[in-house]
C-alpha positions in Angstrom: 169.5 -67.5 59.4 171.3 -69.3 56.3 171.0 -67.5 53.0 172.8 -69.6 49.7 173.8 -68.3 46.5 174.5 -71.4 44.1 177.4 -71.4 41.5 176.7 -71.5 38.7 178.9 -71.5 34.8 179.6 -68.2 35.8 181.7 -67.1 38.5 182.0 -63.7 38.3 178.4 -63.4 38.9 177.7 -65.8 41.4 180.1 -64.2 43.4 178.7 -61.2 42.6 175.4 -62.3 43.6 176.5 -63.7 46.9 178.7 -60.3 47.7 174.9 -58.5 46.5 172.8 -60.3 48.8 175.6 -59.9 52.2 174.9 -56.6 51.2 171.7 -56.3 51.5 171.2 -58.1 55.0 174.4 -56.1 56.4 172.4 -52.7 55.2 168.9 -54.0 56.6 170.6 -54.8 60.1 171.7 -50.9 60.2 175.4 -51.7 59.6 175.8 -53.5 62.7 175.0 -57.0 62.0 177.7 -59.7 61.5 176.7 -60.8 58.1 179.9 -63.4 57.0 180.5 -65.0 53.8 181.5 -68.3 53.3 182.2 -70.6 50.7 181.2 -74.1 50.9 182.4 -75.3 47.4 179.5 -75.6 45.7 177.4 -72.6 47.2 178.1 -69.7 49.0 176.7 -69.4 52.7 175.3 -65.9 53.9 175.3 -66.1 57.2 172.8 -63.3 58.9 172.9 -63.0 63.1 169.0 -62.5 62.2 165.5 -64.1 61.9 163.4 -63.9 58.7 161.3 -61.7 60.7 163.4 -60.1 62.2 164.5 -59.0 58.4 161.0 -57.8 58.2 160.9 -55.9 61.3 163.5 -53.8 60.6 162.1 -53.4 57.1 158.7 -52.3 58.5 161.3 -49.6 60.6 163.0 -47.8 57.2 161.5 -44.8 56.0 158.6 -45.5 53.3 159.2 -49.3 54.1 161.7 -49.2 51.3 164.8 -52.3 50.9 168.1 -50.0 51.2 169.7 -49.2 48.1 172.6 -51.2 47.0 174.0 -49.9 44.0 174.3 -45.9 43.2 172.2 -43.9 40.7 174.7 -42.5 38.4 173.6 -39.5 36.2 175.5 -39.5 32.9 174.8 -37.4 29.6 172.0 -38.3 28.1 172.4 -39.3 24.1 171.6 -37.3 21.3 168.6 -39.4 20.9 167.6 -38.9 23.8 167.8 -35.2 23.6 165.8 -34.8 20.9 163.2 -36.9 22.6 163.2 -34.9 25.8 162.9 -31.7 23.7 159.9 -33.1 22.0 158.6 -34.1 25.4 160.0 -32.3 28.2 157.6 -34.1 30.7 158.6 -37.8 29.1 159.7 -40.3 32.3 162.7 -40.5 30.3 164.4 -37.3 32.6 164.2 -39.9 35.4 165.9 -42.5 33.6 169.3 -42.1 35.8 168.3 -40.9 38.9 164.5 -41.8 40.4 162.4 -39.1 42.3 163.3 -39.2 45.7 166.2 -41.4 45.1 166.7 -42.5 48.6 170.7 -43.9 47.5 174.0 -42.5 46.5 173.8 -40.1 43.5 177.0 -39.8 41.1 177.6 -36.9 38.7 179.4 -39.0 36.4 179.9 -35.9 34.0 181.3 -33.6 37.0 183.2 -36.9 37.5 184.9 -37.9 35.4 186.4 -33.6 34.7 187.4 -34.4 38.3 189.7 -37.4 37.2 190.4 -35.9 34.3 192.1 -33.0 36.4 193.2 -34.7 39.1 197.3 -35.5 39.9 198.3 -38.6 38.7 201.1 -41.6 39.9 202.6 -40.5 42.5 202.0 -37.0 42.1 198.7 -37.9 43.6 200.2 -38.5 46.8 202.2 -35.7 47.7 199.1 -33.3 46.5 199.3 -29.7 48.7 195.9 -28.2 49.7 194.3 -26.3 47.1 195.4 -28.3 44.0 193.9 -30.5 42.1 191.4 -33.1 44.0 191.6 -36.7 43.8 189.1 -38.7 42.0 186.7 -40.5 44.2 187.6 -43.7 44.7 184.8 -45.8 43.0 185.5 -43.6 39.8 187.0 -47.0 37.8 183.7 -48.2 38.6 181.6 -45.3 37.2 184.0 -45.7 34.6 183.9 -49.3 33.4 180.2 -48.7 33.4 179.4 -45.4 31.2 183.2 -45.0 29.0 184.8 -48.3 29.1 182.8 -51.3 29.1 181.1 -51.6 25.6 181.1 -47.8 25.2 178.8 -47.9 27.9 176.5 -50.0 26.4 175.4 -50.9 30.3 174.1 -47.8 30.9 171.4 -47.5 27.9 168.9 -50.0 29.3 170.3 -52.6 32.1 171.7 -50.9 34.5 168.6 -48.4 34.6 166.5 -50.7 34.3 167.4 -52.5 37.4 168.3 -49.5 39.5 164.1 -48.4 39.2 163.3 -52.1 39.4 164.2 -52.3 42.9 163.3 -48.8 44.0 159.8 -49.2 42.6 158.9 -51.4 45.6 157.7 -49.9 48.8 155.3 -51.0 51.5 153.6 -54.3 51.3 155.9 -54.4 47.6 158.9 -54.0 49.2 158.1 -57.2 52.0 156.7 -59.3 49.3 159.8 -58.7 47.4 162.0 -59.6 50.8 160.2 -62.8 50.8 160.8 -63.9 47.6 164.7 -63.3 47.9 164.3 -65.0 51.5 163.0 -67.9 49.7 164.6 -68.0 46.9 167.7 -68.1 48.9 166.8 -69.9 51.5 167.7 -73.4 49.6 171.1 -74.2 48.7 169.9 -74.6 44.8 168.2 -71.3 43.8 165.4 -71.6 41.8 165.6 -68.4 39.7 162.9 -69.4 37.2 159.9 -70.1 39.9 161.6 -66.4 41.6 161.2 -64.6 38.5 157.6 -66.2 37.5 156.4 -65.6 41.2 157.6 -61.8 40.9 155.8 -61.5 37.2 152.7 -63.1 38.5 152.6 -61.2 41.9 154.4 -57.6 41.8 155.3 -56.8 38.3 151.3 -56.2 37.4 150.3 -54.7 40.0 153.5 -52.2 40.6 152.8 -48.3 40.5 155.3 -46.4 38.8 155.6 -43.9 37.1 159.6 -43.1 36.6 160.2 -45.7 33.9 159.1 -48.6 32.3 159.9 -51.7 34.6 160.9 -54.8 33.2 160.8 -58.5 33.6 164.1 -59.5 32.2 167.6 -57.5 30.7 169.9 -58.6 28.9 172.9 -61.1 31.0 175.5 -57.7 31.0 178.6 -59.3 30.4 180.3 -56.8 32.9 178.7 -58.5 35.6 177.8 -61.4 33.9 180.7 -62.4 31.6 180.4 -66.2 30.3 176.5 -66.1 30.0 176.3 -63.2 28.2 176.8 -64.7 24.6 175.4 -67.7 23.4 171.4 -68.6 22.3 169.6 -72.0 22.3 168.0 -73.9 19.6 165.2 -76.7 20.0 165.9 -78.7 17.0 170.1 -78.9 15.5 168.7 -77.9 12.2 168.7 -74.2 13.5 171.7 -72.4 12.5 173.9 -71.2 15.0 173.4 -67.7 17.1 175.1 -65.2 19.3 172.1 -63.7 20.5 172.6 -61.9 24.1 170.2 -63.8 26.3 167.7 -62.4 29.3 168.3 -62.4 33.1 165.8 -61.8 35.4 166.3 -58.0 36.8 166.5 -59.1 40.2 169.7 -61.6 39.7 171.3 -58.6 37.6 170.5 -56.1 40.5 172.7 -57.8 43.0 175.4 -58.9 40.9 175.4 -55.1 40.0 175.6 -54.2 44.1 178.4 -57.2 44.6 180.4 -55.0 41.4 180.2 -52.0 43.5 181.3 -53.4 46.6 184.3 -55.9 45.3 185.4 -54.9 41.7 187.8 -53.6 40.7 188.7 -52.9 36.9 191.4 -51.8 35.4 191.9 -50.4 31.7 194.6 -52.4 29.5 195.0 -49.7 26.2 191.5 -50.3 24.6 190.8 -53.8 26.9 189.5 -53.9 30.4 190.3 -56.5 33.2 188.6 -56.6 36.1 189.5 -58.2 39.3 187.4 -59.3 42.3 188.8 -61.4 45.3 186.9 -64.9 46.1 185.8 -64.8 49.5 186.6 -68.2 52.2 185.4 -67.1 55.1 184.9 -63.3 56.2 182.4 -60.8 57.8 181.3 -58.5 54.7 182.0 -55.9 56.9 185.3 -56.3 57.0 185.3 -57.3 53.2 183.8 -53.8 52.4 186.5 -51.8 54.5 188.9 -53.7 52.7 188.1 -53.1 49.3 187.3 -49.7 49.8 191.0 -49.2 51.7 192.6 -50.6 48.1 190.6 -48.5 46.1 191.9 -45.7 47.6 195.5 -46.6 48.4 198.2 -44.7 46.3 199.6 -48.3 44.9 195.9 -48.8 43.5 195.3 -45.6 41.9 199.5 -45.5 40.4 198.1 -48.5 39.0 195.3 -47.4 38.0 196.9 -44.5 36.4 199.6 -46.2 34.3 197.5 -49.9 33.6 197.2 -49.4 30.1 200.5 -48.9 29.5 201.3 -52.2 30.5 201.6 -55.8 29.2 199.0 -58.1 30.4 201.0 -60.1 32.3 202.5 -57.2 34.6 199.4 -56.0 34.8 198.2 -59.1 36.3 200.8 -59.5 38.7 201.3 -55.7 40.0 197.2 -55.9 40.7 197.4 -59.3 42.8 200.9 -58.0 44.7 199.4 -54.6 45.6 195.8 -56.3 46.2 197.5 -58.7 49.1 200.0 -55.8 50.4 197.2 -53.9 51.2 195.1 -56.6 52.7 198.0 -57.3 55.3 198.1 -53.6 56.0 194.5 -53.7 56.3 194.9 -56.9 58.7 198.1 -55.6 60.7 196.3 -52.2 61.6 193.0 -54.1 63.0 192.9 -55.5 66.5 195.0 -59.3 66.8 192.3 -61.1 68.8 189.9 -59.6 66.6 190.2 -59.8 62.7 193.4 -62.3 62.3 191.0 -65.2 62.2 189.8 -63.2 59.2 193.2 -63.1 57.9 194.0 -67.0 57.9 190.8 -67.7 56.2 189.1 -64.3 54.3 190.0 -64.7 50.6 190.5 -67.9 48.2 192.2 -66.3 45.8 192.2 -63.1 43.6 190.2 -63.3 40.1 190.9 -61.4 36.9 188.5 -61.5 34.0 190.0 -60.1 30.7 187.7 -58.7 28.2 188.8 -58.0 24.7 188.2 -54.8 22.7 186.4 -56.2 19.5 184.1 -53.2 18.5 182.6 -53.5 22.5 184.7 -55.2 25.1 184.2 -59.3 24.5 184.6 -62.0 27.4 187.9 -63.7 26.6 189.1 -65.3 29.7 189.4 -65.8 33.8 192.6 -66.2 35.8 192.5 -67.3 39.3 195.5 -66.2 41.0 196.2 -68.1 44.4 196.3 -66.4 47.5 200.2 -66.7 48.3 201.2 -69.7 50.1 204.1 -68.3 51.8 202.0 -65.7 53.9 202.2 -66.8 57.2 199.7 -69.1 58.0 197.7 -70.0 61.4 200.6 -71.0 63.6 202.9 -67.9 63.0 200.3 -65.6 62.6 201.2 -62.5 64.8 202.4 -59.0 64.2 205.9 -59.7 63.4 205.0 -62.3 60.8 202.5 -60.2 58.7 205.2 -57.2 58.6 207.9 -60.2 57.5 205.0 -60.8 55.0 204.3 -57.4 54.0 208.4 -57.2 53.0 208.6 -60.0 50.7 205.9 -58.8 49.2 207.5 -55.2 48.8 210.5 -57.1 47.0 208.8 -59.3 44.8 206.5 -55.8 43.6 210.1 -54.0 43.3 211.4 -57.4 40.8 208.4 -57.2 38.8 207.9 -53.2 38.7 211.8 -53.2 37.3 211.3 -54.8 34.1 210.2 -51.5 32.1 211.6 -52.3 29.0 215.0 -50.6 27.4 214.9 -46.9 26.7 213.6 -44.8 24.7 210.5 -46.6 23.7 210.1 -49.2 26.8 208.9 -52.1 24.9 209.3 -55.4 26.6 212.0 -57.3 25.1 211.7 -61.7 24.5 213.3 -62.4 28.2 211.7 -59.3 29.7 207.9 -61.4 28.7 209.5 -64.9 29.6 210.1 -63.4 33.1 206.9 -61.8 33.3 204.9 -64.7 32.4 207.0 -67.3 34.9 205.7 -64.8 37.9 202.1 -64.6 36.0 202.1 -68.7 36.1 203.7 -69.0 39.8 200.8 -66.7 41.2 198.2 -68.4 39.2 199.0 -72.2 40.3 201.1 -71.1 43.9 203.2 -74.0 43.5 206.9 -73.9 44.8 208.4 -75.2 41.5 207.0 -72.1 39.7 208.8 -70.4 42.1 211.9 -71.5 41.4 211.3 -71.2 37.3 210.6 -67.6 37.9 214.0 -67.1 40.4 215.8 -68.8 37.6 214.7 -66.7 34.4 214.8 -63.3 36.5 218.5 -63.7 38.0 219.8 -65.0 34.2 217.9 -61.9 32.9 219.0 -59.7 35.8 223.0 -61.1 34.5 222.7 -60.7 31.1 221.4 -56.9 31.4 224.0 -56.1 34.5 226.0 -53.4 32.9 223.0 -51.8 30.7 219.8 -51.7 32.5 219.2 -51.3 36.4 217.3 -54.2 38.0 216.8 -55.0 41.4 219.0 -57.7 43.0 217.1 -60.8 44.1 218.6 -61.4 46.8 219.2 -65.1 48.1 217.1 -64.7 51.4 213.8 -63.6 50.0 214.6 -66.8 47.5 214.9 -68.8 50.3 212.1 -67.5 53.1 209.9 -67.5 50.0 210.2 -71.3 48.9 210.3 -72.4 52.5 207.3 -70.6 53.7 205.1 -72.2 51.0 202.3 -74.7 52.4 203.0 -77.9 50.6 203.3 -81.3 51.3 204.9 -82.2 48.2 208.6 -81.1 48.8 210.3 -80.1 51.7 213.3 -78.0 50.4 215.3 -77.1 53.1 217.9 -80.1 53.9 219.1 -79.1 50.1 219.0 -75.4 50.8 221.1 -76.2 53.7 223.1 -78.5 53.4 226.6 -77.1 53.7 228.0 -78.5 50.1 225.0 -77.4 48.3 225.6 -73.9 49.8 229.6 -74.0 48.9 228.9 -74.9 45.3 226.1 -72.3 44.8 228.6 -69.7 46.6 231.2 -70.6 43.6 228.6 -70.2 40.4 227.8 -66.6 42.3 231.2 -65.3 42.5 231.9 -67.2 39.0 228.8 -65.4 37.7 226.9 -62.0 38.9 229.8 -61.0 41.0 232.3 -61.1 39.2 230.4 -59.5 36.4 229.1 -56.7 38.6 232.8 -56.0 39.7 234.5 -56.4 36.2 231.7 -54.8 33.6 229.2 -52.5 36.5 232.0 -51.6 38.7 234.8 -51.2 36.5 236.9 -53.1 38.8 238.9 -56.0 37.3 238.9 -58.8 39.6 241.2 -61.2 37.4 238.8 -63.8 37.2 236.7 -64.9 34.1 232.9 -64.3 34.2 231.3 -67.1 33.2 228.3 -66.6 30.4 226.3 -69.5 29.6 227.1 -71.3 32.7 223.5 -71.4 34.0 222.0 -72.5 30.5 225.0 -75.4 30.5 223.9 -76.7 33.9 219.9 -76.3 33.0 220.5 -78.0 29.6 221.6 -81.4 31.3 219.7 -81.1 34.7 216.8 -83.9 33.2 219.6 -86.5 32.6 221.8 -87.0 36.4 225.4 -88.1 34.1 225.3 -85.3 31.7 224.2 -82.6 34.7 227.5 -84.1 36.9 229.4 -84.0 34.0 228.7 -79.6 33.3 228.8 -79.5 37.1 232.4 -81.3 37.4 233.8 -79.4 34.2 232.6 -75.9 36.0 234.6 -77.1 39.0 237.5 -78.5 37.8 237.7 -74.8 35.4 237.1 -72.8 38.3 239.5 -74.6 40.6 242.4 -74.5 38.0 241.3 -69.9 37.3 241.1 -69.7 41.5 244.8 -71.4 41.8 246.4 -69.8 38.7 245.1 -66.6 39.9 245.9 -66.6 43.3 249.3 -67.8 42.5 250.0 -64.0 40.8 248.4 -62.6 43.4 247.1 -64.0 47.1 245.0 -61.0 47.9 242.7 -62.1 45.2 240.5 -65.1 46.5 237.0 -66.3 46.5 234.5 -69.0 47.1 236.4 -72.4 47.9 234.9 -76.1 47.2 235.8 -78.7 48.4 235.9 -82.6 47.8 233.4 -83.3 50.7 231.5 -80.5 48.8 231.3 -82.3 45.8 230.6 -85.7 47.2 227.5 -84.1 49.6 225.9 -82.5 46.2 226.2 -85.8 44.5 224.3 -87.5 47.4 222.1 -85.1 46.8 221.5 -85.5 43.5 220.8 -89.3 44.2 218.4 -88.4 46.8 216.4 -85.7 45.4 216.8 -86.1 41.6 219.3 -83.9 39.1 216.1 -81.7 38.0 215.3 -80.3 41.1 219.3 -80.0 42.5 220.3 -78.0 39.2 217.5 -75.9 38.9 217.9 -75.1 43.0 222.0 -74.3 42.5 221.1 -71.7 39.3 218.5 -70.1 41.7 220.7 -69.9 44.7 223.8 -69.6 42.6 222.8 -66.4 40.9 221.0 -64.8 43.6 222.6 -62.0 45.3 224.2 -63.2 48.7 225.7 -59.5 49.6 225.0 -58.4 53.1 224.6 -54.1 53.6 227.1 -53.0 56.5 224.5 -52.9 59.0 223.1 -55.8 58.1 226.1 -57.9 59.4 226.2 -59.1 62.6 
């Protein structure tokens, strides 16, 4: 059968939902089921290998006829107020409030917890722990986190997330398939009709439910941790009414499995006082498969570094380190599976990668969403086999090593003006995945990586992962490679590198005076002009005729000293070029290429 989850204003939690509800048919069918997601633009398809009765059946089969549990009860402190109330009553329901009798789920000390990660080694300490030390914290703790420290001081835990955790456990029985039902049809369409699901419950179950561990409710407030654009806001029925940020209700159902979709696909980071969470949008992919990979990030070494050292960071590195490791380890996850098996999962599983920042104004406020395109240049369908997704995997090792570099200058660390601009030229090429974004980024990392040469240590990036980046991108808007090879294009370039970073890394890194003039400025001179084709061929020409008359006088006091030649047919080819393609794209390519590293390790050579 077909189950849909409509999207709504708010994506987080339709996704949520969607992730929720391919939970629950994937723990009904006993973990063996094929249960896929799949998003078909406007909805999201649930696709269960299983009848509506068939759901029952198997319902009828759990122990006390109860729906499996989706989300964990987690036992945290109880307030002082709630102390004192306990103390006055020791019998009050409120002792239940975290954890039902006969919790049938997955119960988290979150006290015991959180001493654990407290305790536990950190960066990449954490990874080379020897038995006996310290233990790790569990995986999920960011979740357990985000819910009772972070996220509004954990304002989620006082009444929603409670609330919701004893909604669904209260049904059992003839409760528990009425309940089945209404999701079924609720679902069932491909617009969900939330009001006549939430009526049918009040009219049908809520009344007549037995139960004695809290008080069950109808609606909670729309938690902005699962629930972030509709979580603010209130409605007037005349425009005389003055205007109101009042927190308005969600039926406890809806929250429940956007709270199970949270614990299966989130992923939140801390960012100094603000939190950002990330999720992945799923394409097309077995939840299954979606679950072992979440659960292999969560505990990778790269995701808990980062989650170490997050709020430290800028926002902008922040956002890129989490969408580089969240894709390195998804092609690890992919590459270790079985070819025939899961790469069809590969080509298609994710959309993208979403981050939703949340601002620390008293409690953590929605401020804004980021999608983060899943990166073109991954291999796609018609390469796709072992040798591609470890190619893959390495240029996504280099681009993490550019952007985990920029560190800022010692002793303090803070990011300097072209540290951010670099930053935030990666943060917009991941967001939209277009080639040109691409090269802007290449272009304001290798000017930075010249300018700080002799004082700070920054990786090389080097002209092949340049290049096998920009041409692996899917696009049909530009085809870059008869620039990238055509042979005076590739002469020229070769003269701005040894005019520029290599002669600067020999003279002023090095120490070893090459007799040649570096040339600062040369890549702002050429940039300045590139949007006007006579002004861009006039720097270019001026650069050549300079470096023509240095190479000659040079060589003429000594012959052992030579480098990158150009010819005439060079120049004429890069004009040509510049007719064909435009002077925008041609100048902003030669910087790129020029100032990337070209140097080849021993063994690299053939």
């Amino acid at each position: 059968m077909d189950l849909f989850v409509e999207k709504d204003t708010d994506l987080m939690r339709s996704t949520f939902i969607a992730v929720g509800v391919a939970a629950l048919f994937y723990e009904l069918g006993n973990r063996h089921a094929e249960v896929r997601l799949r998003d078909l633009g406007s909805v999201y398809q649930i696709v269960v290998p299983y009848s509506a009765d068939d759901a029952h059946a198997r319902l009828h089969q759990r122990a006390g006829e109860m729906l499996p549990p989706l989300i964990p009860a987690i036992r945290k402190g109880f307030s002082a107020g709630e102390q004192k109330e306990l103390e006055k009553d020791p019998d009050s329901n409120l002792r239940f409030k975290y954890v039902p009798q006969g919790f049938q789920g997955a119960v988290v000390d979150y006290e015991r917890e959180k001493e654990i990660a407290k305790a536990a080694p950190r960066g990449k300490a954490a990874e080379t722990r020897e038995e006996g030390s310290a233990p790790q914290a569990h995986r999920d703790y960011p979740l357990w986190a985000n819910l009772c420290s972070y996220f509004g001081k954990g304002s989620a835990m006082r009444i929603g997330y409670p609330a919701v955790l004893h909604g669904w456990f209260a049904h059992r029985g003839e409760d528990a398939h009425l309940l089945l039902d209404m999701i079924l049809d609720c679902f069932g369409e491909t617009t969900n009709d939330v009001d006549k699901l939430r009526e049918r419950w009040k009219r049908d179950l809520f009344r007549r439910l037995e139960y004695p561990d809290y008080d069950l409710l109808v609606d909670v407030s729309a938690l902005a941790i699962v629930s972030p654009s509709t979580s603010k806001g209130g409605a007037s029925p005349t425009g005389a009414a003055l205007l109101v940020e009042n927190t308005p209700d969600a039926f406890w159902l809806v929250m429940y499995l956007a709270f199970a979709g949270y614990m299966a696909v989130a992923l939140p980071f801390t960012l100094d006082s603000d939190v950002l969470t990330y999720y992945p949008l799923p394409r097309d992919i077995s939840f299954a498969h979606l679950r072992t990979e979440m659960d292999s990030y969560r505990n990778s070494g790269e995701a808990r570094r980062l989650y170490t050292f997050s709020n430290q960071m800028m926002r902008a590195k922040l956002d890129i380190v989490a969408a580089i490791t969240f894709y390195q380890n998804m092609l690890l996850h992919f590459e270790q599976q079985q070819p025939d098996e899961y790469f069809g999962d590969f080509v298609n599983a994710h959309t993208g990668l979403v981050g939703y920042y949340y601002k620390d104004i008293s409690t953590q406020i929605p401020f804004d969403e980021t999608l983060f395109a899943l990166p073109l240049w991954l291999p796609n369908a018609a390469k796709l086999d072992a040798t591609a997704l470890q190619e893959a995997r390495s240029l996504l090792k280099s681009h993490y090593d550019l952007i985990d570099a920029i560190k800022g200058k010692p002793p303090k660390y803070k990011l300097t003006a072209d540290e951010l601009v670099v930053l935030n030229a990666y943060r917009e090429f991941i967001s939209r995945g277009e080639p040109d974004g691409w090269i802007d980024f290449t272009v304001h990392y290798n000017l930075y990586h010249f300018n700080t040469m002799p004082d700070l240590y920054t990786p090389d990036l080097h002209l092949t992962v340049f290049e096998r980046t920009l041409i692996n991108m899917q696009t049909d808007r530009k085809d870059y490679r008869p620039i990238l090879e055509n042979q005076g294009f590739r002469n020229i370039a070769a003269a701005i590198r040894s005019a520029t970073v290599t002669n600067r890394y020999y003279d002023d890194v090095k120490r070893m005076k090459t007799g040649f003039k570096t040339r600062h400025g040369l890549g702002d001179d050429l940039l300045r002009n590139a949007d006007n084709p006579e002004l861009f061929v006039e720097a270019l020409s001026q650069f050549l005729f300079d470096y023509a008359r240095e190479s000659s006088n040079v060589q003429a006091g000594d012959a052992n000293k030579t480098r990158a030649f150009v010819s005439e047919t060079d120049v004429y080819e890069v004009i040509g070029l510049i007719a064909a393609e435009g002077s925008h794209v041609v100048a902003h390519l030669l910087v790129a290429t020029g100032y990337a590293s070209a140097y080849q390790k021993q063994d690299d050579k053939s």
